[in-house]
One Martini backbone bead per residue (centre of mass of N, CA, C, O) as a GRO file, in nm:
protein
  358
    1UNK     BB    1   0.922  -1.471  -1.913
    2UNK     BB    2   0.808  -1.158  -1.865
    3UNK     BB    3   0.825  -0.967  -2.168
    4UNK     BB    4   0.827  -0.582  -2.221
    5UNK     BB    5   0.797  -0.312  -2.505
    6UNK     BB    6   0.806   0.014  -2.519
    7UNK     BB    7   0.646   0.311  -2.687
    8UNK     BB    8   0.654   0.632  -2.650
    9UNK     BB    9   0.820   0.656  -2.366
   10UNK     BB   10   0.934   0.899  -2.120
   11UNK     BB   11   1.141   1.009  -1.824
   12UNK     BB   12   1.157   1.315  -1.740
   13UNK     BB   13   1.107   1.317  -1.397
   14UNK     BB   14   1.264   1.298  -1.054
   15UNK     BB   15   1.121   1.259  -0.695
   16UNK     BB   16   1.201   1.325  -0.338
   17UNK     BB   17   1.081   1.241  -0.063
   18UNK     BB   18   1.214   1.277   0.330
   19UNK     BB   19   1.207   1.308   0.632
   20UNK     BB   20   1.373   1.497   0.856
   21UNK     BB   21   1.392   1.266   1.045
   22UNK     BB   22   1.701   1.100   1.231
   23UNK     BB   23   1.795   0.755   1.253
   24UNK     BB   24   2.080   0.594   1.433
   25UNK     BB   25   2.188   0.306   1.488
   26UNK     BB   26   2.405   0.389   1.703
   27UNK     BB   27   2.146   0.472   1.864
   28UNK     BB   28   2.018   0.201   1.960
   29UNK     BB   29   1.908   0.085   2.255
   30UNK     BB   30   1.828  -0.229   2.149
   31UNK     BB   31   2.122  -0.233   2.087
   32UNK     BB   32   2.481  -0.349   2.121
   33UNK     BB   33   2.719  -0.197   2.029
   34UNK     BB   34   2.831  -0.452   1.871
   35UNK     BB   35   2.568  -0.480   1.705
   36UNK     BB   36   2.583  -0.224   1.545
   37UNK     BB   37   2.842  -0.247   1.400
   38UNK     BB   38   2.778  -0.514   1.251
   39UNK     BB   39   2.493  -0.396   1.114
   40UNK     BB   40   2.645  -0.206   0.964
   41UNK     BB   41   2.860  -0.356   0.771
   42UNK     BB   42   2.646  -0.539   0.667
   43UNK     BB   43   2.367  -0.361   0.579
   44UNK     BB   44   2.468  -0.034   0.528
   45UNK     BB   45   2.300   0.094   0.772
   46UNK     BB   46   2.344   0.411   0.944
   47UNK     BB   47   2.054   0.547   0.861
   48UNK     BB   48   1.725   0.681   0.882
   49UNK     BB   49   1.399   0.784   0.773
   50UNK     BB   50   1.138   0.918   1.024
   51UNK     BB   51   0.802   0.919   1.073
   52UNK     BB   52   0.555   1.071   1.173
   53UNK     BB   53   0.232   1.075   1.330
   54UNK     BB   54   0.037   1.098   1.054
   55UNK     BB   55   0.284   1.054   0.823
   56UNK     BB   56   0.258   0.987   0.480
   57UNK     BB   57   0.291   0.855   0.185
   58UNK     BB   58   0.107   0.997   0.047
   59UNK     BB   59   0.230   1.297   0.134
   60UNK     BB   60   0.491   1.261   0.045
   61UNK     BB   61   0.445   1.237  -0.262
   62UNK     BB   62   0.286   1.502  -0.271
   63UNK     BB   63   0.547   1.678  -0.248
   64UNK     BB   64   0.690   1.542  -0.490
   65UNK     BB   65   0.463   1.637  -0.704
   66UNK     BB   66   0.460   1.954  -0.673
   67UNK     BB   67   0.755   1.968  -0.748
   68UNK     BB   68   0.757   1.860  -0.996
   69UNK     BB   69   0.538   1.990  -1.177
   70UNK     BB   70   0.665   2.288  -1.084
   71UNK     BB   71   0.980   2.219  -1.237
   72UNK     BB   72   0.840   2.144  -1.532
   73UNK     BB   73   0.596   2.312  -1.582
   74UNK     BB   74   0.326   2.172  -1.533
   75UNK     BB   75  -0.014   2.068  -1.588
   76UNK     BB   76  -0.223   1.866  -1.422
   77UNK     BB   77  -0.435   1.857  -1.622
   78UNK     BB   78  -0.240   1.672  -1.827
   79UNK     BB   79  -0.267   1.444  -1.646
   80UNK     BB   80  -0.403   1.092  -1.682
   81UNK     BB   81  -0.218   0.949  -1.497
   82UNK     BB   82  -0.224   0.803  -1.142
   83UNK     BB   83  -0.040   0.595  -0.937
   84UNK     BB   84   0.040   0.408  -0.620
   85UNK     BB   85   0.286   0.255  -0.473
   86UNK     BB   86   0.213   0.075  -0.199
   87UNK     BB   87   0.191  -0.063   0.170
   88UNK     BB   88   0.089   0.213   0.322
   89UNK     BB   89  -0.186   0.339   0.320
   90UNK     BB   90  -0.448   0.535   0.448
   91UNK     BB   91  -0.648   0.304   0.362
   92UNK     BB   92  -0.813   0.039   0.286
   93UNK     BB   93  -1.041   0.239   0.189
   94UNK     BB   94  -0.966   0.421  -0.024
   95UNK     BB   95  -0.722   0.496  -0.289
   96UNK     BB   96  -0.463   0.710  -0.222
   97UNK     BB   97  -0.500   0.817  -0.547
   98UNK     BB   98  -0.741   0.946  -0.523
   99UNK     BB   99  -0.721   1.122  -0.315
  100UNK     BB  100  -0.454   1.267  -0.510
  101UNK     BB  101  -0.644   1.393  -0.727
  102UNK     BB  102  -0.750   1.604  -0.553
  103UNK     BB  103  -0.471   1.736  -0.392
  104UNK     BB  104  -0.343   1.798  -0.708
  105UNK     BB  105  -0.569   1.893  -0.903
  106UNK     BB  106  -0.714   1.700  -1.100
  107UNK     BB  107  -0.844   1.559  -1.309
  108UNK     BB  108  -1.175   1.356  -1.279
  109UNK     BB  109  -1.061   1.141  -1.574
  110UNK     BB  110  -0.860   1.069  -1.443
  111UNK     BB  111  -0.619   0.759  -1.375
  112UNK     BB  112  -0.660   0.602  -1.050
  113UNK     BB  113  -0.434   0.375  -0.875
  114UNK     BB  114  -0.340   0.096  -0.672
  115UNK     BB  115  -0.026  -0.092  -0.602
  116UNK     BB  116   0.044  -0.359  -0.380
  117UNK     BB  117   0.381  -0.297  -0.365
  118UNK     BB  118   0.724  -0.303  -0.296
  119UNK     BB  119   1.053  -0.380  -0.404
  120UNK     BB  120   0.909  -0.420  -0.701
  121UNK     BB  121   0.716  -0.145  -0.741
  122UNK     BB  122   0.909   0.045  -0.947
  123UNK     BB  123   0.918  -0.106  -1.190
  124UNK     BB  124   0.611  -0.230  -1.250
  125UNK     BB  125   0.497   0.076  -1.249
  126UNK     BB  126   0.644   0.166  -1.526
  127UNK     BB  127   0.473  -0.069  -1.671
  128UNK     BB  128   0.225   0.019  -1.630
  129UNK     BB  129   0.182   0.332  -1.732
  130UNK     BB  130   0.372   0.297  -1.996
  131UNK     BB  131   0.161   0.075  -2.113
  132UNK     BB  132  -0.102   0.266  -2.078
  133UNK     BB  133  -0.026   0.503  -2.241
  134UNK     BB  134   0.067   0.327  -2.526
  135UNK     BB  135  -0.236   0.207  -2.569
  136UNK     BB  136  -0.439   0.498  -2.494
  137UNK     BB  137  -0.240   0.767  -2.574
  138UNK     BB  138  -0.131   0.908  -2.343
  139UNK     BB  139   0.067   1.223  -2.221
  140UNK     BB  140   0.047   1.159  -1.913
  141UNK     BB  141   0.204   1.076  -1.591
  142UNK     BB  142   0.218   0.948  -1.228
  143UNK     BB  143   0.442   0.786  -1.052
  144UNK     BB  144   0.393   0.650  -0.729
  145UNK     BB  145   0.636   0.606  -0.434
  146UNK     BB  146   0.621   0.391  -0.111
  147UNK     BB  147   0.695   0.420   0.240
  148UNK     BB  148   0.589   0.365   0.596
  149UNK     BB  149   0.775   0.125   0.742
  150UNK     BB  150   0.782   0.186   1.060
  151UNK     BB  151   0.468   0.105   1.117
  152UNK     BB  152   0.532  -0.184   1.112
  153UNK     BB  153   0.778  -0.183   1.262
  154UNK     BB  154   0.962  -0.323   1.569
  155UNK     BB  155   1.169  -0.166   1.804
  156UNK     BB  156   1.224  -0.485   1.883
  157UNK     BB  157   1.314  -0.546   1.617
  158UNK     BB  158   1.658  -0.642   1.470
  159UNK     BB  159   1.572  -0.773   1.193
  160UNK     BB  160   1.432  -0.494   1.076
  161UNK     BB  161   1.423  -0.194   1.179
  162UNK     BB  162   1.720  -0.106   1.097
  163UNK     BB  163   1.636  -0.074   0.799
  164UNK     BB  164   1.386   0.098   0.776
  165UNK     BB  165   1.281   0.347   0.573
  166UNK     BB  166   1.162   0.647   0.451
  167UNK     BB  167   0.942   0.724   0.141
  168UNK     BB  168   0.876   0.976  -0.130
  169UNK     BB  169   0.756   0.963  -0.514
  170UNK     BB  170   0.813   1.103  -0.829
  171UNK     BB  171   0.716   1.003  -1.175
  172UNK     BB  172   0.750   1.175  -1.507
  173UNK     BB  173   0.562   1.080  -1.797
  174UNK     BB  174   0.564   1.062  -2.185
  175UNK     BB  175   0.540   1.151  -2.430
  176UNK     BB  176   0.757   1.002  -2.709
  177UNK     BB  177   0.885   0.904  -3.007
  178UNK     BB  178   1.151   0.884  -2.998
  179UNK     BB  179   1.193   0.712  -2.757
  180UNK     BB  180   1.316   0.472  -2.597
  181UNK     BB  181   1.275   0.125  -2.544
  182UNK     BB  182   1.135  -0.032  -2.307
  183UNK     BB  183   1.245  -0.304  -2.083
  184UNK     BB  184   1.058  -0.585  -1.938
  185UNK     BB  185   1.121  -0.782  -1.628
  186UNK     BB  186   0.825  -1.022  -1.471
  187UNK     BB  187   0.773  -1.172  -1.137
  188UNK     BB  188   0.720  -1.430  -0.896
  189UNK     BB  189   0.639  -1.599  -0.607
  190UNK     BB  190   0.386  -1.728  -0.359
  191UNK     BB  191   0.523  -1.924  -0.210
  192UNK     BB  192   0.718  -1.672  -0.055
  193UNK     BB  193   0.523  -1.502   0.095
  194UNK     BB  194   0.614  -1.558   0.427
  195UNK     BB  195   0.915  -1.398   0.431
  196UNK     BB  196   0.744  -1.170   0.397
  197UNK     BB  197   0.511  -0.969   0.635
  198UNK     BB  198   0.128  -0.938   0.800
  199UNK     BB  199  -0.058  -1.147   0.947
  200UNK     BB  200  -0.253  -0.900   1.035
  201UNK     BB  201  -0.555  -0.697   0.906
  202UNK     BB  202  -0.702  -0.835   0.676
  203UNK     BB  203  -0.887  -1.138   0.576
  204UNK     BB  204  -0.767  -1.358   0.683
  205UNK     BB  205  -0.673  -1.200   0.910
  206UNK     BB  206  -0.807  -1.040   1.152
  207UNK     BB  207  -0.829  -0.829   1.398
  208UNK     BB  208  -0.722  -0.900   1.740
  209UNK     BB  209  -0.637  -0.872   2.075
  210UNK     BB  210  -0.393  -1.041   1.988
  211UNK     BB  211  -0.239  -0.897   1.762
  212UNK     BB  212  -0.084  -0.716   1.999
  213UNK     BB  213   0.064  -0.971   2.120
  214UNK     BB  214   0.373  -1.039   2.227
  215UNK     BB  215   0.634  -1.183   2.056
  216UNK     BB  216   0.898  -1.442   2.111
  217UNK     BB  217   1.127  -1.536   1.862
  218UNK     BB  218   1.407  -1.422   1.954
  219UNK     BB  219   1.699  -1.291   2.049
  220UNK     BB  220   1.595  -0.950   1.967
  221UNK     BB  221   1.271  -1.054   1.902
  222UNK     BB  222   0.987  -0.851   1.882
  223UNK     BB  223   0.632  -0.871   1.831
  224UNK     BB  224   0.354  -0.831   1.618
  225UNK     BB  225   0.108  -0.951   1.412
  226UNK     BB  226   0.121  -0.615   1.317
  227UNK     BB  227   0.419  -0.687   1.185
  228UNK     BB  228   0.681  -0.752   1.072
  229UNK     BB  229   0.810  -1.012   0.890
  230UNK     BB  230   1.104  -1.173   0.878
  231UNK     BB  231   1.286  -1.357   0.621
  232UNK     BB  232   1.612  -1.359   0.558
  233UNK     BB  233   1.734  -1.618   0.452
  234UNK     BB  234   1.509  -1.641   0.251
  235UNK     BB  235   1.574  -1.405   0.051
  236UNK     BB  236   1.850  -1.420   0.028
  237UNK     BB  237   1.840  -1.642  -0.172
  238UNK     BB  238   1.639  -1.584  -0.361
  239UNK     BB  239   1.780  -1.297  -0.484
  240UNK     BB  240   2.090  -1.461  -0.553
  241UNK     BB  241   1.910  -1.679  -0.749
  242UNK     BB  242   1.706  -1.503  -0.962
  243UNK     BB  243   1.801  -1.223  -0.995
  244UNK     BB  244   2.091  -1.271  -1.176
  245UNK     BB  245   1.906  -1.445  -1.392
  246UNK     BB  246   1.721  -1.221  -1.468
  247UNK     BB  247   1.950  -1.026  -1.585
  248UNK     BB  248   2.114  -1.191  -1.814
  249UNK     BB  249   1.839  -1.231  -1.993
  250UNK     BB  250   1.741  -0.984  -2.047
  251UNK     BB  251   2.006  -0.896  -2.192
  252UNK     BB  252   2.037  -1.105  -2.380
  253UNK     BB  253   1.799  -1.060  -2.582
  254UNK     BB  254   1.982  -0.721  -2.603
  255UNK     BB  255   2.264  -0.774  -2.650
  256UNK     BB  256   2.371  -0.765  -2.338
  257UNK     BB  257   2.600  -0.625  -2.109
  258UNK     BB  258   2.728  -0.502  -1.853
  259UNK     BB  259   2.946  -0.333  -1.979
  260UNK     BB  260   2.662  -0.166  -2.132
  261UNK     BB  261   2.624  -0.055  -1.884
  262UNK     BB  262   2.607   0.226  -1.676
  263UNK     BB  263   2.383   0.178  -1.456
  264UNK     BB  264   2.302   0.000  -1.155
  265UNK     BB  265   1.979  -0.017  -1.016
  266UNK     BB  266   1.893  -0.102  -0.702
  267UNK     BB  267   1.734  -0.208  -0.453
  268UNK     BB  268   1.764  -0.135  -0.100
  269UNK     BB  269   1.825  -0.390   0.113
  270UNK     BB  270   2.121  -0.505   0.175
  271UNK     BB  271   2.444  -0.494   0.122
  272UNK     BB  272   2.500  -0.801   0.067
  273UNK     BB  273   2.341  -0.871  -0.073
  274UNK     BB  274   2.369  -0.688  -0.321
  275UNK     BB  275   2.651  -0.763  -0.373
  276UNK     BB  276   2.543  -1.050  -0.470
  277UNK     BB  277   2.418  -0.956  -0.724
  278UNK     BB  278   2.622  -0.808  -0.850
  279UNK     BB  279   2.816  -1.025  -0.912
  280UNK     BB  280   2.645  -1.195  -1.045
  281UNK     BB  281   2.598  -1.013  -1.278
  282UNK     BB  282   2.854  -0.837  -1.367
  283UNK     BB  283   2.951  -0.583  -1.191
  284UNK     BB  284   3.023  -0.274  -1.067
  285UNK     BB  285   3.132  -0.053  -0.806
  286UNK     BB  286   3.069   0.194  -1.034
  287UNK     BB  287   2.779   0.125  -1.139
  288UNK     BB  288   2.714   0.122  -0.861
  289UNK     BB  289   2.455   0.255  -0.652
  290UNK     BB  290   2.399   0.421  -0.307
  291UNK     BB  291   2.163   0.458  -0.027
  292UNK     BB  292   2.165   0.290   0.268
  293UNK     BB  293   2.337   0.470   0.464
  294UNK     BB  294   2.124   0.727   0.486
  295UNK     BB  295   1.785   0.543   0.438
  296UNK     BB  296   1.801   0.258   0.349
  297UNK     BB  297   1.527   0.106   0.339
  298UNK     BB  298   1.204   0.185   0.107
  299UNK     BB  299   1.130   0.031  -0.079
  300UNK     BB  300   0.957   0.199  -0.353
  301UNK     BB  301   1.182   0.396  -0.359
  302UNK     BB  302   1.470   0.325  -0.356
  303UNK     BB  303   1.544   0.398  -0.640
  304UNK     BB  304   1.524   0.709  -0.691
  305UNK     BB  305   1.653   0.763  -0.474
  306UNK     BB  306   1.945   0.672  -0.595
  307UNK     BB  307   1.904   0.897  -0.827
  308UNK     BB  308   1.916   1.161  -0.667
  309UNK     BB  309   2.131   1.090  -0.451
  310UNK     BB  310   2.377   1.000  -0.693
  311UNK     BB  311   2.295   1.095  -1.039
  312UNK     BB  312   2.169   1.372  -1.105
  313UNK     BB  313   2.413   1.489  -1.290
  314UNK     BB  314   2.446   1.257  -1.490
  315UNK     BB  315   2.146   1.268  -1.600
  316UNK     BB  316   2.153   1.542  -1.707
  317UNK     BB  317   2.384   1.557  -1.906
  318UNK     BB  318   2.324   1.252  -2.018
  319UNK     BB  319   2.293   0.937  -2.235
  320UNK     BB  320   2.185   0.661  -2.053
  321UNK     BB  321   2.200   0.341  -1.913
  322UNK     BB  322   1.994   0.103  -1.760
  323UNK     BB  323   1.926  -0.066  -1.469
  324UNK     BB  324   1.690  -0.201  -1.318
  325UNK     BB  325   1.647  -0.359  -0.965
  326UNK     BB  326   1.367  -0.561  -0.803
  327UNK     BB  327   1.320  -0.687  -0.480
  328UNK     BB  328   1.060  -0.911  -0.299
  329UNK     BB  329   0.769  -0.896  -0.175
  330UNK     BB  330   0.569  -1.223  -0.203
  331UNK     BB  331   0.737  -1.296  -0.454
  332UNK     BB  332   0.919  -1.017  -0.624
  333UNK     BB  333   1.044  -0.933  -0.972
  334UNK     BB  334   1.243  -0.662  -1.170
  335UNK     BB  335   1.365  -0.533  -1.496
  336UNK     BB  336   1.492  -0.247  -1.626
  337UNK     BB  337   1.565  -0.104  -1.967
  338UNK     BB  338   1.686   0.231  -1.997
  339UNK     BB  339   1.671   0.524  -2.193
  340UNK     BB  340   1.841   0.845  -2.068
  341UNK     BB  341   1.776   1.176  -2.121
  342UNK     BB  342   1.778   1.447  -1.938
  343UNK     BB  343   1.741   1.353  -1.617
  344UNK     BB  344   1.549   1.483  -1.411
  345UNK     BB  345   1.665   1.554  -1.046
  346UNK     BB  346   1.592   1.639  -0.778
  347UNK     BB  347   1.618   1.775  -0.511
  348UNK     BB  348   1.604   1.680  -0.245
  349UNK     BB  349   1.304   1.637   0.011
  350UNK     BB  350   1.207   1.793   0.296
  351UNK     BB  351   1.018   1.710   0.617
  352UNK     BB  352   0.798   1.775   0.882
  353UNK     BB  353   0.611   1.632   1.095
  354UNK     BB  354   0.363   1.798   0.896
  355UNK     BB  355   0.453   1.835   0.585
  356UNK     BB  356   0.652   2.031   0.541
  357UNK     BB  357   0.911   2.247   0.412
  358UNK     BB  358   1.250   2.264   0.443
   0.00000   0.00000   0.00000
């Protein structure tokens, strides 16, 4: 288990920007009645914001940083560093962070980089920044996190579309001597690349006119090759099998028990999983907050989002203790132990399909 300890960087303000634009499963035309039931059931997705033709990852984040910076009255040339989790960007190249410290109005010295994952890429990024602010003296970072996968799936493939909605992230970090600190444990496993891709468009297989031609996978699975595939079965074992063993070793390590922990917030994959991981770690249904029915999975968006959406008024009141857990593509799992006090939430943030504010 790779393990780190981080000190003197305390997390202080998360906001979230979301589509305004609301796709509900019960009205799904290309599944059953029947099917659509059962999907939210199982899945506990009800509804998802999903982008317009144009708006991106990138935007979103955009509108969360600014947003955030503004509620914090922070000035951006303060900023050292800024990461952008997503496996969404605006081109193959150059790194959507970089383009984002020039539309946030950032210094030119300030440190940019993309980080291509996804379910696990919250976690991830927090001891990214986290790590590199402690290491190199940083006062200020901004870790975006976030993704547009409807346009990676398939409105014809019922194992993934009706999962996934769209959202962007910003999360504030600061230098504090004060602050508690936070503990990361961080895996992966790409024997499991498989369950979860998007065949072409890469350097492994180059885009060709064959990539776009549609694949019946089984009944109600349509793709085409620049499309997610999903193995569900595969997933759901790694996740059941890995993430709660490796949640009850962090808190081992650190002398804790589910009981010691306020708040188990998880990657929002889908009810079933999410509830198999829950109980095998040990936590309780107060424990545990959700946004999957409003949502659905976001990708590395989906902790904040869980955070703004459902904890905000308790994370600015009090000092709580957290436990962050992603897991997913890669394959690839990670868990932060974090003590924060007065972590400002702004109320989520909705755009219209040109991203505006609204």
């Amino acid at each position: 288990m790779t393990l780190a300890s981080i000190k003197g960087v305390r997390i202080r303000a998360v906001s979230v920007c979301v589509p305004q634009r609301c796709k509900r499963n019960a009205d799904d035309p290309y599944i059953s009645e029947q099917e659509r039931e059962l999907l939210i059931r199982t899945t506990g997705v009800e509804e998802r914001r999903i982008a317009a033709t144009g708006l991106t990852t990138a935007d979103l984040c955009e509108v969360a940083a600014r947003e955030l910076l503004l509620d914090q009255e922070v000035d951006p040339h303060s900023i050292d560093i800024i990461v952008l989790v997503t496996q969404s960007g605006d081109y193959t190249l150059p790194a959507s962070a970089i383009i984002l410290q020039d539309r946030l109005g950032l210094r030119q010295d300030v440190m940019a980089f993309d980080v291509g994952l996804g379910c696990s890429g919250y976690v991830y990024g927090l001891s990214i920044v986290a790590g590199l602010m402690q290491s190199m003296g940083l006062r200020r970072g901004l870790l975006l996190a976030g993704d547009v996968s409807s346009v990676s799936c398939s409105p014809t493939d019922k194992s993934a579309y009706p999962l996934f909605g769209d959202a962007g992230s910003a999360t504030l970090l600061e230098h504090d001597e004060a602050a508690a600190e936070m503990h990361f444990s961080l895996f992966s496993d790409g024997a499991g690349y498989q369950a979860i891709m998007i065949p072409d468009g890469g350097a492994r297989h180059n885009f060709s006119e064959s990539s776009l031609a549609a694949i019946s996978v089984a009944p109600g699975v349509t793709r085409n090759r620049t499309q997610l595939a999903l193995d569900g079965m595969a997933v759901f074992s790694f996740a059941t099998s890995r993430v709660p063993k490796s949640i009850i070793e962090i808190l081992n390590q650190q002398g804790l028990a589910a009981i010691n922990i306020d708040y188990f917030v998880m990657h929002q994959a889908n009810k079933i999983m999410n509830e198999a991981v829950r109980k095998k770690s040990g936590f309780s249904p107060e424990q545990t907050p959700y946004s999957l029915a409003r949502f659905g999975n976001t990708s590395s968006a989906s902790i904040p989002l869980t955070l703004v959406s459902s904890l905000a008024e308790v994370l600015l009141g009090r000092a709580v203790t957290l436990l962050l857990s992603g897991f997913g593509v890669g394959l690839s799992w990670g868990n932060a132990l974090v003590q924060v006090g007065g972590l400002r939430c702004l109320p989520l943030i909705e755009v219209d399909d040109d991203g505006r504010k609204v």
